[in-house]
C-alpha positions in Angstrom: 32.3 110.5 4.1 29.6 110.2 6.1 25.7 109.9 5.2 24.1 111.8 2.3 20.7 111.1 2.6 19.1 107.8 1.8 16.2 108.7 -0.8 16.3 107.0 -4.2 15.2 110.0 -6.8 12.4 109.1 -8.9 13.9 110.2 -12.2 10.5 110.8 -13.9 8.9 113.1 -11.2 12.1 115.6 -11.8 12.8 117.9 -15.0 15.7 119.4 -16.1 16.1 123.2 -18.1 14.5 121.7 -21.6 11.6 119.8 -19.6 13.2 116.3 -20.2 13.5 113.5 -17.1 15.8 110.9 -18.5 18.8 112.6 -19.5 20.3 113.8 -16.6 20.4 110.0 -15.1 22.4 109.2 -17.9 24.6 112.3 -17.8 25.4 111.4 -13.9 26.0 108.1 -14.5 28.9 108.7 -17.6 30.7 111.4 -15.1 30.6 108.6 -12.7 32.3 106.2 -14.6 34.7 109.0 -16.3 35.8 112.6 -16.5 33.8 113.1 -19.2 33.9 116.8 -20.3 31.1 116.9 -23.2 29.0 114.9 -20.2 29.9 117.8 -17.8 29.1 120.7 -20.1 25.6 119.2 -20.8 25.2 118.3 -17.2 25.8 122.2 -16.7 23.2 123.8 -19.1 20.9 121.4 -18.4 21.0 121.8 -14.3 21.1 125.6 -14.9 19.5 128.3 -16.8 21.6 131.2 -17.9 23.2 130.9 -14.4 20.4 132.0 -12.6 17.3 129.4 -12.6 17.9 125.9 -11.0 15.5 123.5 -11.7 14.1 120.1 -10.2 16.7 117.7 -11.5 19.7 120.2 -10.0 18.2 119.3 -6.5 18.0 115.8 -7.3 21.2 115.5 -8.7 22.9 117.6 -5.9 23.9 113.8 -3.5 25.6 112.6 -6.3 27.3 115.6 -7.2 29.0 115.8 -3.9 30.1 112.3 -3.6 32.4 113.0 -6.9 33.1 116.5 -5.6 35.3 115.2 -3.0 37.5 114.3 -6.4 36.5 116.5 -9.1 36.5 120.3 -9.2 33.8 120.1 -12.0 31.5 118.5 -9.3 31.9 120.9 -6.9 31.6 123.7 -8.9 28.6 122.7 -10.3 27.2 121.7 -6.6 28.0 125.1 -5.4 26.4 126.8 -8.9 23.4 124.6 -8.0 23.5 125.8 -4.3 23.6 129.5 -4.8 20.9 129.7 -7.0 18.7 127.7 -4.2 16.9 131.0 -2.3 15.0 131.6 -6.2 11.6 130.7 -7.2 11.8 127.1 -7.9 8.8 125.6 -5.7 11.6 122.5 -5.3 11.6 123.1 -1.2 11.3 119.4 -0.8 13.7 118.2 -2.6 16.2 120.6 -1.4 15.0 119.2 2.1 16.1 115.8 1.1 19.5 117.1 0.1 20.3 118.1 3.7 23.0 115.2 4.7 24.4 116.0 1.5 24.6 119.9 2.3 26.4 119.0 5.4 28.7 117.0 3.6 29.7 119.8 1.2 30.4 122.2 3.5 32.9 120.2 5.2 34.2 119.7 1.8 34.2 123.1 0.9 36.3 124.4 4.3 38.7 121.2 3.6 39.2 122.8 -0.1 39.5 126.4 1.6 42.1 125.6 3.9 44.0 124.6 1.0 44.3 128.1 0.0 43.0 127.5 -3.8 43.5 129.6 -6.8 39.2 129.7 -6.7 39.1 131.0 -3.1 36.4 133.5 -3.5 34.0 131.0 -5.6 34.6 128.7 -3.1 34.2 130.9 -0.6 30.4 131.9 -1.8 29.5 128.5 -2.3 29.7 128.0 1.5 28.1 130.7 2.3 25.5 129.0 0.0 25.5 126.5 1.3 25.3 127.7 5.1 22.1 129.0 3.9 23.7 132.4 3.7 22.3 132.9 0.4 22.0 137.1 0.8 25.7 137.3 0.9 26.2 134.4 -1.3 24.9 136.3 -4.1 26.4 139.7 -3.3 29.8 139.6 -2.2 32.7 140.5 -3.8 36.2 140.6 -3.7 36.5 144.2 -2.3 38.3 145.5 -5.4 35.7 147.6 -6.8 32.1 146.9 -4.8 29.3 149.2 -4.6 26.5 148.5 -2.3 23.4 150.9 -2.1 20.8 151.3 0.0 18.1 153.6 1.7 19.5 155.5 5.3 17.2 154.0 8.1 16.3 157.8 9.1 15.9 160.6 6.8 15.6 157.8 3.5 18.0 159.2 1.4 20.1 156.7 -1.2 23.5 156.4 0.1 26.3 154.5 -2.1 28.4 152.1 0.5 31.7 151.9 -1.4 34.3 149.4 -0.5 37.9 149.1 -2.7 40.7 150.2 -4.0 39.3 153.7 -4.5 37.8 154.2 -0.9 36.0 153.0 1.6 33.4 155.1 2.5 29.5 156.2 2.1 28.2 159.1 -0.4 25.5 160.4 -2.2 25.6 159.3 -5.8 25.9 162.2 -8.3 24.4 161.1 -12.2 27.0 164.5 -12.9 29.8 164.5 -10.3 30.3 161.1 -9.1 30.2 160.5 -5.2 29.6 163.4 -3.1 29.5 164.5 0.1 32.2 161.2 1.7 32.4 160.1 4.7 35.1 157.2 5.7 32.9 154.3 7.0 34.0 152.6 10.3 34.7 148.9 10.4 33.4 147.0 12.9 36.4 145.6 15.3 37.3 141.7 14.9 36.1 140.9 18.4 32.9 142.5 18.2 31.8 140.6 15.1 29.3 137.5 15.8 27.2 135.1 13.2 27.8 135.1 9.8 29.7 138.2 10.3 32.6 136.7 12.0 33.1 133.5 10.2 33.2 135.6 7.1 36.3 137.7 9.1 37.6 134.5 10.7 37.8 132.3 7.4 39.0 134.9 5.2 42.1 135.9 7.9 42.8 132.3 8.4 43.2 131.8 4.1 45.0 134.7 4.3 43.2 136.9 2.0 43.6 140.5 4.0 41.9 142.3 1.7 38.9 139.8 1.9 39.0 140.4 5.4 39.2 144.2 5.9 36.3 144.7 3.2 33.8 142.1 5.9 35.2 144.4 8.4 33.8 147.5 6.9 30.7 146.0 5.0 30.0 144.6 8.8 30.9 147.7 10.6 28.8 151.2 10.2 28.3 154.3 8.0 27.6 157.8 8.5 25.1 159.0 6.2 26.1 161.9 4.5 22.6 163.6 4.5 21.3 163.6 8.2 24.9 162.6 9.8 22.6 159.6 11.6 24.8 156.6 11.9 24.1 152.8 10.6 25.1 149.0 10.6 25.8 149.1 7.0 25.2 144.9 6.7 21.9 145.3 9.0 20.4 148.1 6.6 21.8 145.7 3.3 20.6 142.8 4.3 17.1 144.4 5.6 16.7 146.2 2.0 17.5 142.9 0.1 16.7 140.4 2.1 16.0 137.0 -0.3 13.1 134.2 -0.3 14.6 131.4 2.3 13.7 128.2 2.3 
């Protein structure tokens, strides 16, 4: 492995969930020595609030977490729980600076465990995207079985419902009454023409062989017809523009 970062954390300028700064050193240090499952469970709450808030000790605990991750599933999980929840309000930008070499680290970690083709291949999947900064999609992506994505049509305004799954892929104006009205079959973007984040999303998920992974990044990144003013849209540009996260 190469270089995580070379800071030693200062345990008592970091907090964990319940406020305290000495417990999660000793937490670390058990899971080092041992799978310790009560150790891990603790580690968890304690990193992460209801599984949405991170706090400082999460941050400072993420370089450790990633040198066991490259032998315990419980440490990359909790890496990639810890990384997803980084865009949020947790005024910890420096210390998630100093975690940088470690980030690196994980990704290559992560693609290694991809290629595998795991039973977790969307989780782990999102936690790269995580932790490729991609926090947007990170937080919103599904697995195309059932996903819903609304937003506003960049010209006449109206709500259109972006619907990609086993029932359709399409856009419509959502009915309180009568469902989804007015359909009209979305257009996915060709493989080629894909670029960024787009098309590592495609790329990744054809190479893990997860087809229907990749043919719902096909549509999300390809365009709609609004069923209101008939004006066509990038259905990801409009998403992303509409709910577009705090970065770092």
């Amino acid at each position: 492995m190469g270089r995580l970062n070379d800071q030693v954390v200062n345990w008592t300028q970091v907090h964990d969930c319940y406020g305290d700064i000495d417990r999660v050193p000793v937490l670390l240090e058990r899971v080092e020595l041992e799978d310790d499952a009560e150790a891990w469970e603790e580690l968890g709450y304690r990193l992460i609030l209801e599984d949405d808030l991170v706090f400082s000790a999460g941050f400072a605990a993420v370089p450790r977490l990633v040198r066991l991750a490259w032998k315990s599933a419980r440490a990359r999980r909790l890496a990639g729980a810890i990384l997803r929840r980084a865009a949020g309000h947790h005024g910890c930008d420096d210390l998630l600076a100093d975690c940088d070499d470690a980030i690196a680290e994980f990704r290559k970690l992560l693609d290694r465990h991809l290629q595998s083709r795991p039973t977790d291949y969307l989780a782990t999947f999102l936690d790269t995207l995580a932790a490729k900064e991609e926090y947007h999609w990170s937080a919103v992506l599904g697995d195309f079985t059932d996903d819903f994505y609304h937003l506003a049509c960049p010209h006449c305004a109206v709500e259109v419902t972006i619907a990609i799954g086993h029932h359709g892929r399409y856009s419509a104006i959502r009915d309180w009454h009568l469902g989804d009205v007015n359909r009209r079959s979305l257009r996915p973007a060709p493989p080629e023409t894909l670029s960024g984040t787009g098309r590592w999303m495609h790329e990744t998920a054809v190479r893990g062989g997860h087809e229907a992974l990749a043919g719902g990044i096909a549509h999300l990144f390809g365009k709609a017809e609004c069923p209101r003013c008939t004006s066509v849209f990038n259905i990801a540009d409009e998403y992303t523009s509409a709910n577009r996260p705090v970065s770092r």
